[in-house]
ROFI-542689 format. One record per atom (N, C-alpha, C, CB): x, y, z. Coordinates in steps of 0.2 Angstrom, whole numbers, plus 2048, in hexadecimal, padded with zeros to 3 digits. Last residue first. Glycine has a CB too. Example, Ala and Ser with C-alpha at 12.3 -4.5 7.8 and 13.67 -1.06 7.14 Angstrom:
BEGIN
8407F5823/8447FB824/840800827/8467FD81D/8427E4827/83E7EA827/8427F0827/8397EA82D/
//
This chain:
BEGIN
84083180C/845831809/84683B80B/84482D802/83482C813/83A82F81A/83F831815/83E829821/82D82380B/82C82B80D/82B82F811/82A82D80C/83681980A/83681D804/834825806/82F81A7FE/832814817/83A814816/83B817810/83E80E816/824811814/826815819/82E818817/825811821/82380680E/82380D809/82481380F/81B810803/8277FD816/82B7FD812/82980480F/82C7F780E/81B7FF81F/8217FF823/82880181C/8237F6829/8107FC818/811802818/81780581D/80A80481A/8137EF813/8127F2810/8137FA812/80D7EF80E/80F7EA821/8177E881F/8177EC818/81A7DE81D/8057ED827/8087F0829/8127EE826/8057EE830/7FB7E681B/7FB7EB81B/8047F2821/7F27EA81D/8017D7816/7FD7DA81C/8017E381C/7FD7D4824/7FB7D5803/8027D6809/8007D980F/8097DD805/7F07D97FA/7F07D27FE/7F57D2805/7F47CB7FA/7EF7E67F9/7EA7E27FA/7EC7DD7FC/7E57E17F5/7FD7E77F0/7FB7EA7F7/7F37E77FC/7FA7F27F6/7FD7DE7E6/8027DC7EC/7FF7E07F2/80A7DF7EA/7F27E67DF/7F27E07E2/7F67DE7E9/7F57DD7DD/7FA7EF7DB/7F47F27DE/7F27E97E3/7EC7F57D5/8047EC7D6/8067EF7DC/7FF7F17DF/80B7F67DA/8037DC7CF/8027E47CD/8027E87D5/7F87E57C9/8157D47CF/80D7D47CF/80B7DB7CF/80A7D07D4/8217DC7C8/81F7D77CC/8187D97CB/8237D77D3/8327E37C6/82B7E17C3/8287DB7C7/82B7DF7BB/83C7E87D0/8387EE7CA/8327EB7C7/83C7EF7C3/8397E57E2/83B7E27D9/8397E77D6/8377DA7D5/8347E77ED/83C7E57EB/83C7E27E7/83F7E07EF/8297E87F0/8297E27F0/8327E07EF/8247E07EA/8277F47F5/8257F07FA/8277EA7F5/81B7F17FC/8317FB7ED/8327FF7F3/82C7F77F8/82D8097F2/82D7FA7E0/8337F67E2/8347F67EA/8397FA7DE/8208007E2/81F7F87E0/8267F57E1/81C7F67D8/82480E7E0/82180A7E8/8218017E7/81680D7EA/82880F7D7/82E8107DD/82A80B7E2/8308197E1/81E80C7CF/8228097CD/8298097D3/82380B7C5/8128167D2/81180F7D3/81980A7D4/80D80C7CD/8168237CD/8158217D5/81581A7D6/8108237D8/8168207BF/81D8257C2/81A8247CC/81F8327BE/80A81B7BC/8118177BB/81881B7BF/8128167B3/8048277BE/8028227C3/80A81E7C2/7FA81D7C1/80B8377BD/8098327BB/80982A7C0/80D8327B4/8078457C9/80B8417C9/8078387C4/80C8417D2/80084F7D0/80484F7C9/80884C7C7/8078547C7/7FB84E7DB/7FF84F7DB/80584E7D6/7FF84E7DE/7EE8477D5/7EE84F7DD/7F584F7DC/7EC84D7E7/7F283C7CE/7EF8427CD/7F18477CF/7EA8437CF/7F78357D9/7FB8377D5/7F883C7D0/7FE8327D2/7E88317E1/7F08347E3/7F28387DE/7F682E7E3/7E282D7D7/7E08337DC/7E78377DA/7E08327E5/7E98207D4/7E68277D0/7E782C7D4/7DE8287CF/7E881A7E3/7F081D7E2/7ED8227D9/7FA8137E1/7DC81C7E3/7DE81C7E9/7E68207E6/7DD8157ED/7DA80D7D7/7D88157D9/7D881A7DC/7D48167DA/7E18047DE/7E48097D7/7E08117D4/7E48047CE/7D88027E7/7E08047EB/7E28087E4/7E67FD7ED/7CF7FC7E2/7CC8027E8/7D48057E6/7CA7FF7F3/7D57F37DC/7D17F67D5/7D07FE7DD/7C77F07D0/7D67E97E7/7DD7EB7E4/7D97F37DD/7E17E17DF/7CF7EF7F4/7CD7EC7ED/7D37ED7EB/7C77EF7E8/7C97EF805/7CC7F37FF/7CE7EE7FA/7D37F7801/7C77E6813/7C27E880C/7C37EC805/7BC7EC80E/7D07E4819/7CD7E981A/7C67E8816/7D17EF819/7D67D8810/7D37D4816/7CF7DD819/7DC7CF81D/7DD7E1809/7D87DD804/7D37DA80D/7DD7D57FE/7E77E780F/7E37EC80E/7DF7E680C/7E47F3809/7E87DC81E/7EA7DF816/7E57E2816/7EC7DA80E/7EA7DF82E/7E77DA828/7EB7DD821/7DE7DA828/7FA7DE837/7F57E0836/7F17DC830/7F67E6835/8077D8839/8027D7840/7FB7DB83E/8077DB849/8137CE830/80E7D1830/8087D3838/80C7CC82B/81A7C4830/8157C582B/8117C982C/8137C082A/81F7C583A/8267C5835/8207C4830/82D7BE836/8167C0845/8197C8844/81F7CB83F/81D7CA84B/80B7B483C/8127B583F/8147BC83F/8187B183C/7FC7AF83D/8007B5839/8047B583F/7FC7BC835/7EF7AC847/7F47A9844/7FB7AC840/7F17A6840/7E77B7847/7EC7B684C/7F17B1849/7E97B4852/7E67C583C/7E57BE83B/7EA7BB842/7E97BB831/7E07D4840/7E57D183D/7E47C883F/7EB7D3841/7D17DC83D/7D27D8840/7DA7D483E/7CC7D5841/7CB7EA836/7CB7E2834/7D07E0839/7CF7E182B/7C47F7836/7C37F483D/7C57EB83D/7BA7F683F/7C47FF82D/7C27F882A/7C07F6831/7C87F4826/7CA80B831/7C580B82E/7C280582E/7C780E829/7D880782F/7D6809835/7CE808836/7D8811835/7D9804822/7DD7FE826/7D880182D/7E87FF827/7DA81081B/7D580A81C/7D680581F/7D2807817/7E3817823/7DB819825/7D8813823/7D7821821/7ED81281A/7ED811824/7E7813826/7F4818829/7EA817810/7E9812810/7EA810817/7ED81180C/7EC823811/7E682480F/7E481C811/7E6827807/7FB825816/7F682A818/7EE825818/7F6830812/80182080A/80281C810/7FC81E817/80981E812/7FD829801/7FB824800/7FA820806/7FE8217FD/805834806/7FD835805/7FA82D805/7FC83A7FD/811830806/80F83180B/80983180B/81283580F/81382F7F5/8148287FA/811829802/81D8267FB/81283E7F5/80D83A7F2/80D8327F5/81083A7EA/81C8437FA/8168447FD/81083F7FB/81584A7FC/82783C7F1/82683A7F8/81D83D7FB/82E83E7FD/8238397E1/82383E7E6/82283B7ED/81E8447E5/
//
C-alpha cells in the first residue's frame, strides 16, 4: 500500500531528524548527503520492527510491504535483507527512491 511506503518514509525521516547524526563530509553527493539510518542509531532489527508496525496498522503482510520496497531501493527482487540495506545505505538515497513508489 502506498500509504503504508509513505508512513514508513514518515517514520524513518523522524529518525534521521531525531538522531541529530551528522553526514560524513567525505561522502560524495552521488552517495549520499545524509547519515544512514545505522550511523542515526536505528538497528536493522529497530527498522523490521518499525515496517511490523507498519504493515500491521495497515493490514498489510510484512513480505507484501518489504518486497516492492526492497526492489524500489535496491533494484533487484532479491538481495540482502531490506532491513539491513536500509540501516547501512545513507538514508537520503533510500528515501528519494521509495519516494518515486509513494507518488505512484
Amino acid at each position: 500500500s502506498i500509504s503504508a511506503v509513505r508512513e514508513v518514509i514518515e517514520r524513518l525521516d523522524k529518525k534521521i531528524q531525531d538522531s541529530g547524526a551528522k553526514a560524513d563530509a567525505g561522502r560524495g553527493a552521488a552517495w549520499g548527503g545524509v547519515p544512514s539510518l545505522g550511523d542515526a542509531g536505528v538497528s536493522h532489527s529497530e527498522i523490521d520492527a518499525i515496517l511490523r508496525q507498519i504493515g500491521e496498522s495497515h493490514g498489510i503482510k510484512l513480505g507484501d510491504l518489504v518486497q516492492p520496497m526492497r526492489l524500489c531501493v535496491t533494484g533487484r527482487m532479491v538481495s540482502a535483507s531490506l532491513f539491513e540495506v536500509l540501516e547501512l545505505l545513507p538514508w537520503d538515497v533510500c528515501s528519494e527512491r521509495l519516494k518515486k513508489v509513494a507518488t505512484l
